[in-house]
PDB file of N, CA, C and O in Angstrom, chain B, residues numbered from 101:
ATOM      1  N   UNK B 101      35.107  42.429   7.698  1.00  0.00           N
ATOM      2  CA  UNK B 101      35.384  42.870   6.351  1.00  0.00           C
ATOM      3  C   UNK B 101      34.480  42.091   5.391  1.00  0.00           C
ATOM      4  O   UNK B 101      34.232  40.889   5.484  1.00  0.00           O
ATOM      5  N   UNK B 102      34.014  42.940   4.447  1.00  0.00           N
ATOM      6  CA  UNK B 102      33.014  42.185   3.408  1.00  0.00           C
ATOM      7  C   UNK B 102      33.916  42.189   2.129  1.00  0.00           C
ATOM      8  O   UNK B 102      34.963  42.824   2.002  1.00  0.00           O
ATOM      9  N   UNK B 103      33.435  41.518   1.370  1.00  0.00           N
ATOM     10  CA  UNK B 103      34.643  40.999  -0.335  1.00  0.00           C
ATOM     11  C   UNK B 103      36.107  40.916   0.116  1.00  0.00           C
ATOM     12  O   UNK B 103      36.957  41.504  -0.552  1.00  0.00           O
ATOM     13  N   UNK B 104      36.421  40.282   1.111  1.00  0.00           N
ATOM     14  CA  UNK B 104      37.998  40.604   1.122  1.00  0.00           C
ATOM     15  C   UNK B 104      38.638  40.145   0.094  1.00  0.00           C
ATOM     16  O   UNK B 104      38.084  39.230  -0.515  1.00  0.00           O
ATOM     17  N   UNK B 105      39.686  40.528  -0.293  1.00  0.00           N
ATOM     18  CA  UNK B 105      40.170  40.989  -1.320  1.00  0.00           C
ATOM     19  C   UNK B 105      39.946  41.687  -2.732  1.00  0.00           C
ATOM     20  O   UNK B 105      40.509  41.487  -3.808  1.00  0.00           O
ATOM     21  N   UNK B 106      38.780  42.706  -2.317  1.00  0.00           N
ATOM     22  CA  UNK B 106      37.946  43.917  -3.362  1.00  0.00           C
ATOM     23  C   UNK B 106      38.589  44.936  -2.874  1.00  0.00           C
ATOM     24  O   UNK B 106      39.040  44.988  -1.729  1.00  0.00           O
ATOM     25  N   UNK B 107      38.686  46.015  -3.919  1.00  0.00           N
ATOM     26  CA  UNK B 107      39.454  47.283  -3.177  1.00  0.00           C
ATOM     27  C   UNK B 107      38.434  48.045  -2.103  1.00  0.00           C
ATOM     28  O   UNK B 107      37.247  48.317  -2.278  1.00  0.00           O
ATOM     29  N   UNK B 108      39.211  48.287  -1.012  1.00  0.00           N
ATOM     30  CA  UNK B 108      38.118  49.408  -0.038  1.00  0.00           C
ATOM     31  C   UNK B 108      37.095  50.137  -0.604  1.00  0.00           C
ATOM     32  O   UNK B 108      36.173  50.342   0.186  1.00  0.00           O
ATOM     33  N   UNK B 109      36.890  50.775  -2.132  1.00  0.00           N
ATOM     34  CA  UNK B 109      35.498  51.996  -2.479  1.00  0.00           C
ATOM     35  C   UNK B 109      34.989  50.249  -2.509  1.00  0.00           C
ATOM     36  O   UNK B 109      34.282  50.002  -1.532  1.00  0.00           O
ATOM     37  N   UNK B 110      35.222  49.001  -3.453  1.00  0.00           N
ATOM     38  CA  UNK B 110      34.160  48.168  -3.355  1.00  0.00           C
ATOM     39  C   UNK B 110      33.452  47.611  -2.146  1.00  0.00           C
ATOM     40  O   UNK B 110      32.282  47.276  -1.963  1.00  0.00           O
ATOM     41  N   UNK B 111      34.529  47.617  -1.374  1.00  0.00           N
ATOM     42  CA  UNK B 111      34.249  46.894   0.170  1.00  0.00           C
ATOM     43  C   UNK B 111      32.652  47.776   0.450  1.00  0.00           C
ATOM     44  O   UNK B 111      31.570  47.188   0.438  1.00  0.00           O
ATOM     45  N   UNK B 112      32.795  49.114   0.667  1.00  0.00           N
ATOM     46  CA  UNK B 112      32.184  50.076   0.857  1.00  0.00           C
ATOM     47  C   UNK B 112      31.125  50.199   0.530  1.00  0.00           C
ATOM     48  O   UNK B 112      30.139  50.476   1.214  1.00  0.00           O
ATOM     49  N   UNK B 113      31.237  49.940  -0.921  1.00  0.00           N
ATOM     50  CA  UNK B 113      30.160  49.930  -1.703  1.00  0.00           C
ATOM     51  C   UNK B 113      29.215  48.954  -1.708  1.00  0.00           C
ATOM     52  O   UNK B 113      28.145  49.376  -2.146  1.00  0.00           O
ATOM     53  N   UNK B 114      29.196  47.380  -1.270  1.00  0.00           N
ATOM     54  CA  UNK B 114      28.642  46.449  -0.814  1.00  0.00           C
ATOM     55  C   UNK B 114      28.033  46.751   0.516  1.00  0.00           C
ATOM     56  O   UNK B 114      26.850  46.491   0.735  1.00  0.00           O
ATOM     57  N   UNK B 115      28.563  47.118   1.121  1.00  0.00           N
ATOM     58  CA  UNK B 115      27.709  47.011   2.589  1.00  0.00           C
ATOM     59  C   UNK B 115      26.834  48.303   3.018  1.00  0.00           C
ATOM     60  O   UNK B 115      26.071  48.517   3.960  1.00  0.00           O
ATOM     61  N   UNK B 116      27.315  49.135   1.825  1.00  0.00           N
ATOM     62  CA  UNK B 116      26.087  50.429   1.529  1.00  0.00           C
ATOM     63  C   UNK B 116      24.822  49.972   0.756  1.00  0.00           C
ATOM     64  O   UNK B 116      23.679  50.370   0.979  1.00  0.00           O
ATOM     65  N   UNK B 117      25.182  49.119  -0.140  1.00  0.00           N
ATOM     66  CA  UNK B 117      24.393  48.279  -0.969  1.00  0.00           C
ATOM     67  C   UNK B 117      23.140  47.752  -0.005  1.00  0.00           C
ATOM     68  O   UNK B 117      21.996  48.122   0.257  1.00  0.00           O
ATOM     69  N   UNK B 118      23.925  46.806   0.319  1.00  0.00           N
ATOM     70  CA  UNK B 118      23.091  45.545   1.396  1.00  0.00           C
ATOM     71  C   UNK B 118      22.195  46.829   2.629  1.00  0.00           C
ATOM     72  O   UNK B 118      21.033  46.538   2.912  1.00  0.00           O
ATOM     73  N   UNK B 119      22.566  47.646   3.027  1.00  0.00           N
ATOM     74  CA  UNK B 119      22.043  47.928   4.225  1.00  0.00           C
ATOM     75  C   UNK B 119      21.061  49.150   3.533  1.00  0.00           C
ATOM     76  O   UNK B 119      20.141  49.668   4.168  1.00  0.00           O
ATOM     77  N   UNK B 120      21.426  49.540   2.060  1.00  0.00           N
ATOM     78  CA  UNK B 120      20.141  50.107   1.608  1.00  0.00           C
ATOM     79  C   UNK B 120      18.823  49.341   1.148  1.00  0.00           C
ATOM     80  O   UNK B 120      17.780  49.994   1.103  1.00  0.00           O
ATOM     81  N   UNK B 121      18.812  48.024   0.813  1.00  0.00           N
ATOM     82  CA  UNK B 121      18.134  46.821   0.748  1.00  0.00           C
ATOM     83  C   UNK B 121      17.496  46.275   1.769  1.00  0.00           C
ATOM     84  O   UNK B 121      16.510  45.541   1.687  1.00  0.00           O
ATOM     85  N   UNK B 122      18.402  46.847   3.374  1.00  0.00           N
ATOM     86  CA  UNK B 122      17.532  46.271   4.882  1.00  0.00           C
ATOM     87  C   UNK B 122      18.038  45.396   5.186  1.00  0.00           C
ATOM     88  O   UNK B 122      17.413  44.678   5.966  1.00  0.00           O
ATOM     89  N   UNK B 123      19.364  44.970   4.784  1.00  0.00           N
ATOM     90  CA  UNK B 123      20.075  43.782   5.150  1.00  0.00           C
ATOM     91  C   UNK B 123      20.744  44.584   6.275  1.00  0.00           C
ATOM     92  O   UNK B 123      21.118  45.755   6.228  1.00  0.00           O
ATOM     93  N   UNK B 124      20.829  43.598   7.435  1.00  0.00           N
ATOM     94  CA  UNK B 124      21.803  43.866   8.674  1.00  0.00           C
ATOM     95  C   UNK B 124      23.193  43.088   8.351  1.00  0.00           C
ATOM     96  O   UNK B 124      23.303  41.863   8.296  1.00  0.00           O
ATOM     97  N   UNK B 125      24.214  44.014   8.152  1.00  0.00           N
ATOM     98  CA  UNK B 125      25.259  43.702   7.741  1.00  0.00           C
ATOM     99  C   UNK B 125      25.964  43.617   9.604  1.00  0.00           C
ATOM    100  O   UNK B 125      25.616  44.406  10.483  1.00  0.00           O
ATOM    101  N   UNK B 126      26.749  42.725   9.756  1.00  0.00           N
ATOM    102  CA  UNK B 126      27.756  42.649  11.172  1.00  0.00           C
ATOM    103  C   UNK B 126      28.734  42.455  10.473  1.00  0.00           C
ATOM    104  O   UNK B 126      28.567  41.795   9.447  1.00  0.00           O
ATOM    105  N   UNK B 127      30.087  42.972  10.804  1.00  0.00           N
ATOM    106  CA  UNK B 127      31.247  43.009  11.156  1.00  0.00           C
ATOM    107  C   UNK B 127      32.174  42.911  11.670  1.00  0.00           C
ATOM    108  O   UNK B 127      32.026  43.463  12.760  1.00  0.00           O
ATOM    109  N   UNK B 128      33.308  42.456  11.566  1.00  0.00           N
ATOM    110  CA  UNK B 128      33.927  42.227  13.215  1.00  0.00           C
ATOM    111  C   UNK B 128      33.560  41.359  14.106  1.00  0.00           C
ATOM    112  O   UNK B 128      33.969  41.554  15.250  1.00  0.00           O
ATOM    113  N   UNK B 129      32.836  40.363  13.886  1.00  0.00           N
ATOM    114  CA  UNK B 129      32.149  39.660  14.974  1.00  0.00           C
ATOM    115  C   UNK B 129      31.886  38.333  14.404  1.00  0.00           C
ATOM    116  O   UNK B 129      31.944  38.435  13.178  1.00  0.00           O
ATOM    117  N   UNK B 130      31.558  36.843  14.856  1.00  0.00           N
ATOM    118  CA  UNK B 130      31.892  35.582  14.529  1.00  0.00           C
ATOM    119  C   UNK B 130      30.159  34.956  14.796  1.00  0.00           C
ATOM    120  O   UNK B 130      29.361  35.289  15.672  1.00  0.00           O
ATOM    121  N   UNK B 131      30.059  34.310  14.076  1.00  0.00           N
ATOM    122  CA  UNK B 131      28.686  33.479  14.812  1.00  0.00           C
ATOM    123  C   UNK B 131      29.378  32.580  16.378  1.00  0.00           C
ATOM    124  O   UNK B 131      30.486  32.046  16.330  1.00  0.00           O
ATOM    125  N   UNK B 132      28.848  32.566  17.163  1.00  0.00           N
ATOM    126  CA  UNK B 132      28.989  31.655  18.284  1.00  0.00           C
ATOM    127  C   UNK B 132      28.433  30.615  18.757  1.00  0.00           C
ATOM    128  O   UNK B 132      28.877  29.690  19.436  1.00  0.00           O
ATOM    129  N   UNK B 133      26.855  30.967  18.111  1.00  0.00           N
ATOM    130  CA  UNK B 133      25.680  29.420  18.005  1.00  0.00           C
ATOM    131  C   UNK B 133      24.929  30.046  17.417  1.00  0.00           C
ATOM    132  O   UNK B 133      24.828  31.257  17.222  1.00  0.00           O
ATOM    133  N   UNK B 134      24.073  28.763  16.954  1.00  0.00           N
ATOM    134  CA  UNK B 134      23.211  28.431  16.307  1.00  0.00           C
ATOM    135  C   UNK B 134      21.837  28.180  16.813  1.00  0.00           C
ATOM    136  O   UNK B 134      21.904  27.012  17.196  1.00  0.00           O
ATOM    137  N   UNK B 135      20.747  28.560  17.013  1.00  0.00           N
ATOM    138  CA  UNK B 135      19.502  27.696  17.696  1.00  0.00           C
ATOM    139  C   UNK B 135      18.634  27.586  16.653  1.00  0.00           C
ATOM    140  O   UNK B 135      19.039  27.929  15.542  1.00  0.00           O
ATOM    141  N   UNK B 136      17.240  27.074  16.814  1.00  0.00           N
ATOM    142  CA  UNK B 136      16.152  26.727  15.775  1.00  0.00           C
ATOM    143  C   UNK B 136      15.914  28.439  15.264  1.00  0.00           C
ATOM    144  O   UNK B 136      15.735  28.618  14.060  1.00  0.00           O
ATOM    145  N   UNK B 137      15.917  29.241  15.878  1.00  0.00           N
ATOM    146  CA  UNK B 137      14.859  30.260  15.938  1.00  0.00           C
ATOM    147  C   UNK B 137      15.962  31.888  15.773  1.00  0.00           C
ATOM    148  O   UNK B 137      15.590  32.903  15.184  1.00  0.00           O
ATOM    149  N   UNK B 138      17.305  31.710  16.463  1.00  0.00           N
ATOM    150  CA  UNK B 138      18.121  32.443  16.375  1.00  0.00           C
ATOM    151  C   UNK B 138      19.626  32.646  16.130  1.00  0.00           C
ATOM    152  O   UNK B 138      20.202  31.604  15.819  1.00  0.00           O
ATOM    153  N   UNK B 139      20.372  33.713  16.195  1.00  0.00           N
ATOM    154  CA  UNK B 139      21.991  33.413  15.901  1.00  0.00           C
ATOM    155  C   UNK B 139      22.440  34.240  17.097  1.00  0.00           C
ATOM    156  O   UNK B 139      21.962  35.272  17.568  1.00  0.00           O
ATOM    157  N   UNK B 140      23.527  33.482  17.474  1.00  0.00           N
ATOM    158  CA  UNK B 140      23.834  34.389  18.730  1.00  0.00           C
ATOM    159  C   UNK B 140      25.627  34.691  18.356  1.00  0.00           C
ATOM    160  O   UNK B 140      26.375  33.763  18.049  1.00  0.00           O
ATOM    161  N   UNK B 141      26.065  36.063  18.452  1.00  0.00           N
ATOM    162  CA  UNK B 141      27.365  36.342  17.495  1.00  0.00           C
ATOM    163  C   UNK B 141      27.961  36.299  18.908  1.00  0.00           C
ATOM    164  O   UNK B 141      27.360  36.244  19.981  1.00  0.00           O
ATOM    165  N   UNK B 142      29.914  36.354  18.549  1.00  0.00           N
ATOM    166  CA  UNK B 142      30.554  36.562  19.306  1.00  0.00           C
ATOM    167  C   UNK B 142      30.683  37.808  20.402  1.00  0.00           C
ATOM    168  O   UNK B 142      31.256  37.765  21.491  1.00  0.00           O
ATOM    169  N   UNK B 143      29.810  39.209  19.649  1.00  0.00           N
ATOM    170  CA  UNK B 143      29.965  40.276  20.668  1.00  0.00           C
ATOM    171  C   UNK B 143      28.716  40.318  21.503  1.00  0.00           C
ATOM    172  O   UNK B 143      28.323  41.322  22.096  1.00  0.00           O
ATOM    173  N   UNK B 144      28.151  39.196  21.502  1.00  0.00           N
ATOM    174  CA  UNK B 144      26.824  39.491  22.667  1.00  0.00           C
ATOM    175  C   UNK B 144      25.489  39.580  22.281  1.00  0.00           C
ATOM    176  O   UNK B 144      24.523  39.479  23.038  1.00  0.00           O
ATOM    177  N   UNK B 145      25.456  39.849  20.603  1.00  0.00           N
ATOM    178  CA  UNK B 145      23.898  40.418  20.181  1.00  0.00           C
ATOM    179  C   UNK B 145      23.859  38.630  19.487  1.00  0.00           C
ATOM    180  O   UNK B 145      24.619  37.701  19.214  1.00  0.00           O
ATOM    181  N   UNK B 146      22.185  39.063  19.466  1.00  0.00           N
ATOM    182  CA  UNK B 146      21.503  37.918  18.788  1.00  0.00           C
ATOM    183  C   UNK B 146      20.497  38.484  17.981  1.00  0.00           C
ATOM    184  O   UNK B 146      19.831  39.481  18.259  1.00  0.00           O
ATOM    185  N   UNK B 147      20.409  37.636  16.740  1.00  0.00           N
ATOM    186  CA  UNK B 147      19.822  38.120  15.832  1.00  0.00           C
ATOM    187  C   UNK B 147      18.530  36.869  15.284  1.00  0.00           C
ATOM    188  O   UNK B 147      18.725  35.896  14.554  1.00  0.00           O
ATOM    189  N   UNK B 148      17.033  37.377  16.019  1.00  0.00           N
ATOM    190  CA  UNK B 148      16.146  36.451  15.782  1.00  0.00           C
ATOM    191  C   UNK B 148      16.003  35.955  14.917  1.00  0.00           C
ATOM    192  O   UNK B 148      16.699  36.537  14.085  1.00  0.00           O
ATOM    193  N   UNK B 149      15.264  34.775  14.254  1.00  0.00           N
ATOM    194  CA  UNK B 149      14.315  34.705  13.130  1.00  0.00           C
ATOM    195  C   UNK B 149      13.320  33.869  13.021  1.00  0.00           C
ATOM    196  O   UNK B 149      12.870  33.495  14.104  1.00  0.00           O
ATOM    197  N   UNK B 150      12.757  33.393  11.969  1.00  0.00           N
ATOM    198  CA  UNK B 150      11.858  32.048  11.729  1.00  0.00           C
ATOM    199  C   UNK B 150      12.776  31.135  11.017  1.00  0.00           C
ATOM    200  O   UNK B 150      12.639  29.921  11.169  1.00  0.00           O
ATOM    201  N   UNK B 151      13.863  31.697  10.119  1.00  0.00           N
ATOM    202  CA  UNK B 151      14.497  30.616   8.972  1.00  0.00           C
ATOM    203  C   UNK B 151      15.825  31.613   9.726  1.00  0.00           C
ATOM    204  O   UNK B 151      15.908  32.712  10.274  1.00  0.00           O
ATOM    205  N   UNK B 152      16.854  30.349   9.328  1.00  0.00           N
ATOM    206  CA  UNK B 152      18.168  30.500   9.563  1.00  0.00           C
ATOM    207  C   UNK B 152      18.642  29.950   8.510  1.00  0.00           C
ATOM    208  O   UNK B 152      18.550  28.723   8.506  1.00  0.00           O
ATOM    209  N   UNK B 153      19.366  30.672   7.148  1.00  0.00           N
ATOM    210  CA  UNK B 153      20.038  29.727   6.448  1.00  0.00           C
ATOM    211  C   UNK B 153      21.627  29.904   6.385  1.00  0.00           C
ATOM    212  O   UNK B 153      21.982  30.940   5.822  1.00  0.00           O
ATOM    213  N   UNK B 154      22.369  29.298   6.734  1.00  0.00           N
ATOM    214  CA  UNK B 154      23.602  29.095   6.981  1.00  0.00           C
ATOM    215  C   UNK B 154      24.696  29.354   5.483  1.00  0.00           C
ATOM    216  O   UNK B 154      24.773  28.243   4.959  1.00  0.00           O
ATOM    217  N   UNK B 155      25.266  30.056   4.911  1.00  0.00           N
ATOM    218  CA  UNK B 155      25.219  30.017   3.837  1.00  0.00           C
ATOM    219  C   UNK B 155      27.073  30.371   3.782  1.00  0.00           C
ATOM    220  O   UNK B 155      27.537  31.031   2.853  1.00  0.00           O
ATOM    221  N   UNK B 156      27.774  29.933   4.677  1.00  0.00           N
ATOM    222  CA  UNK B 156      29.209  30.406   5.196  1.00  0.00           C
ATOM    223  C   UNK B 156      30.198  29.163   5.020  1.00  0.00           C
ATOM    224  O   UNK B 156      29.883  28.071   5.493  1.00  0.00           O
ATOM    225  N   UNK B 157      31.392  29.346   4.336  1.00  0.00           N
ATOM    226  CA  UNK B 157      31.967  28.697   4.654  1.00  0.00           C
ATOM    227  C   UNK B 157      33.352  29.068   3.554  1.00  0.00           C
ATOM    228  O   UNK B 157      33.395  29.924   2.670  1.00  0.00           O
ATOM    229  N   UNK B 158      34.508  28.001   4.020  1.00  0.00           N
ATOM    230  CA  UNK B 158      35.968  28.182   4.031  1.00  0.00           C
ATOM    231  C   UNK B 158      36.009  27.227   1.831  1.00  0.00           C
ATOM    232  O   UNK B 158      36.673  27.666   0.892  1.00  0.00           O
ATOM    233  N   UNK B 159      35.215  26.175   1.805  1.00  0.00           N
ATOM    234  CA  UNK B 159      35.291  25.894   1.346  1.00  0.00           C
ATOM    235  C   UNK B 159      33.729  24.589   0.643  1.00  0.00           C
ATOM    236  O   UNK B 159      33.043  24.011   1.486  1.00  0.00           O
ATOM    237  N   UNK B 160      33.542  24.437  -0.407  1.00  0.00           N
ATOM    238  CA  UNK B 160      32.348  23.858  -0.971  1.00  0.00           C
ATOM    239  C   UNK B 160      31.991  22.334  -0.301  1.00  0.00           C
ATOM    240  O   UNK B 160      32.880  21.581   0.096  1.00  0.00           O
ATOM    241  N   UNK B 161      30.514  21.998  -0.241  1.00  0.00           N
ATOM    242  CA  UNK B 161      30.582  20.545   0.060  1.00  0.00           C
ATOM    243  C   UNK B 161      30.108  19.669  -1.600  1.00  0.00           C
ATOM    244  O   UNK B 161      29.145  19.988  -2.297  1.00  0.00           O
ATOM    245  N   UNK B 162      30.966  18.700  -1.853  1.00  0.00           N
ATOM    246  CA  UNK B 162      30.736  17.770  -3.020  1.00  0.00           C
ATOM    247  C   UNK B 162      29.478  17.779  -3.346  1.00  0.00           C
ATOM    248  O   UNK B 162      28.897  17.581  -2.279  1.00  0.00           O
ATOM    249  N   UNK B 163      28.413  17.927  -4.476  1.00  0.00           N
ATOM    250  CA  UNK B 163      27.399  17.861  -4.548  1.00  0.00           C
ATOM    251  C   UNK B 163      27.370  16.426  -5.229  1.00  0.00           C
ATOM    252  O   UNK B 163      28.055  15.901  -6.106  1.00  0.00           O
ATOM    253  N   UNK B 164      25.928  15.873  -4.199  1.00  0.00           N
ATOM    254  CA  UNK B 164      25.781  14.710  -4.922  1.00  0.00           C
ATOM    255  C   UNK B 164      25.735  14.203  -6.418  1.00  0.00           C
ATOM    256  O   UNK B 164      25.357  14.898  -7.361  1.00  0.00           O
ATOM    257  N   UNK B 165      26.191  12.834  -6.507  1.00  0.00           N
ATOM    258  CA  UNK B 165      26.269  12.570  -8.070  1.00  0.00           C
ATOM    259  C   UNK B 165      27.519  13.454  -8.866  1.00  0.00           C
ATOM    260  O   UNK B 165      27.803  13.468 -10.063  1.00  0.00           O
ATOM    261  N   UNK B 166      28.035  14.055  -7.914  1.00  0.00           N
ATOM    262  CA  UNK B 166      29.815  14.440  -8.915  1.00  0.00           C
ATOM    263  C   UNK B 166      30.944  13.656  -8.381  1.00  0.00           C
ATOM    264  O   UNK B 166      31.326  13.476  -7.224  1.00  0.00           O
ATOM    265  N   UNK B 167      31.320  13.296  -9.359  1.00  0.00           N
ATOM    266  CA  UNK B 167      32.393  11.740  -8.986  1.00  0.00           C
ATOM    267  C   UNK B 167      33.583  13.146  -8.761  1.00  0.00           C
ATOM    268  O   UNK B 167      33.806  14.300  -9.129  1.00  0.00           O
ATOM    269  N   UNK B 168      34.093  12.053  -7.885  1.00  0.00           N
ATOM    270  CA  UNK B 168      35.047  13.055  -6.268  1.00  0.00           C
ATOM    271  C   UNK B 168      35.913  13.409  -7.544  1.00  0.00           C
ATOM    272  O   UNK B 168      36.200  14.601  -7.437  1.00  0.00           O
ATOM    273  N   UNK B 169      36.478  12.864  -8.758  1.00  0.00           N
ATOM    274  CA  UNK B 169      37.624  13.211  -9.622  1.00  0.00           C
ATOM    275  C   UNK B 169      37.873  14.493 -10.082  1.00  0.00           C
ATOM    276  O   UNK B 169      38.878  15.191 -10.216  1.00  0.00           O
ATOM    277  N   UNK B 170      36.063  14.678 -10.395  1.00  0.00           N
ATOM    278  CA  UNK B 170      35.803  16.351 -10.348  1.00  0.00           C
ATOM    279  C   UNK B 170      36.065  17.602 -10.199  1.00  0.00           C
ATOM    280  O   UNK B 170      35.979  18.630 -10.870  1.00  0.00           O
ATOM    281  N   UNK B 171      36.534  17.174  -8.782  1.00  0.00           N
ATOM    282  CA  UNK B 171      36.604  18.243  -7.815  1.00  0.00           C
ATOM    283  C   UNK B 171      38.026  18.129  -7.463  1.00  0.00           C
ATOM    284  O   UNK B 171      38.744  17.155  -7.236  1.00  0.00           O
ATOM    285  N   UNK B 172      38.360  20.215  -7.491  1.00  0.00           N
ATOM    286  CA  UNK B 172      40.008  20.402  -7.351  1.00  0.00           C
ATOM    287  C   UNK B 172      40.339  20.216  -6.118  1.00  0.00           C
ATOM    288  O   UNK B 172      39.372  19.786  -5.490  1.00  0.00           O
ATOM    289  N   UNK B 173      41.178  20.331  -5.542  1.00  0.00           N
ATOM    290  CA  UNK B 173      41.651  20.513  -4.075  1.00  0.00           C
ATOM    291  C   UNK B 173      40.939  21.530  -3.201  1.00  0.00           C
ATOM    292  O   UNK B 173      40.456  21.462  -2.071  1.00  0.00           O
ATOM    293  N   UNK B 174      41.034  22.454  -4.069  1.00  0.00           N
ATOM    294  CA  UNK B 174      40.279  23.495  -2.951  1.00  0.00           C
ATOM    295  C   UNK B 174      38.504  23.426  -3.154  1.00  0.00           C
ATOM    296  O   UNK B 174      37.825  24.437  -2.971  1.00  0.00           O
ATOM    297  N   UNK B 175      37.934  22.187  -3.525  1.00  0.00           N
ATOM    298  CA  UNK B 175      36.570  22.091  -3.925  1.00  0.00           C
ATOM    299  C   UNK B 175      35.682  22.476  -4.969  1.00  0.00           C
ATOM    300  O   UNK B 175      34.528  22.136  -5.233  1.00  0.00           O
ATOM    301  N   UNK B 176      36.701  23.478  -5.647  1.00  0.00           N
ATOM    302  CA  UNK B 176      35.677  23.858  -7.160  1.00  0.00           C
ATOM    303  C   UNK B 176      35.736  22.599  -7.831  1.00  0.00           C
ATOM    304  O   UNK B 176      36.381  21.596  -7.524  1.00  0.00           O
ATOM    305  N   UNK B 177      34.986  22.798  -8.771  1.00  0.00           N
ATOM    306  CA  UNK B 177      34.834  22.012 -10.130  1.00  0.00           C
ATOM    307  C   UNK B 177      35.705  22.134 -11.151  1.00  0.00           C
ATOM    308  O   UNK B 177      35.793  23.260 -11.640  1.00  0.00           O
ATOM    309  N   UNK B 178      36.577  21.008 -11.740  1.00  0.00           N
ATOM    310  CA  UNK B 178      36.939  21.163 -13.114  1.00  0.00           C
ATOM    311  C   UNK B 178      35.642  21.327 -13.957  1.00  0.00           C
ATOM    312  O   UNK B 178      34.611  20.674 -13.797  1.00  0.00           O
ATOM    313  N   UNK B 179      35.928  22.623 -15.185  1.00  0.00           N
ATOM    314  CA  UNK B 179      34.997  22.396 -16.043  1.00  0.00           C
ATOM    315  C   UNK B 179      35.707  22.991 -17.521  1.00  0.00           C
ATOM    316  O   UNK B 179      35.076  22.931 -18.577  1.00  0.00           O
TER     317      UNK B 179
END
């Protein structure tokens, strides 16, 4: 699922988006590793490259130079 929690036409509408742009959108499926050069997902396919940028996650990492007080529980920023 892409935007979860967007209504289904948006869901839709993003990954029509992206794949009219040439983006390979996957679904349903988990990264499983990582190598220099490729990604290898949970259903078996691997997806080459030269650059891998990792750009996933549950929650933010502290950016340097922001005093930890900053930052809420779930990692945003007070601002």
């Amino acid at each position: 699922m892409l935007l979860k929690g967007f209504s289904a036409a948006s869901q839709a509408y993003a990954v029509s988006a992206l794949r009219d742009k040439g983006v390979e959108v996957h679904l349903g499926t988990a990264v499983k590793e990582i190598t220099e050069n490729s990604v290898h997902l949970s259903d078996g396919s691997k997806i080459e490259s030269d650059t891998v940028i990792w750009a996933a996650g549950l929650r933010a990492n502290l950016l340097r130079g922001i005093p930890p007080e900053a930052a809420l529980p779930n990692g945003r920023l007070r601002v």
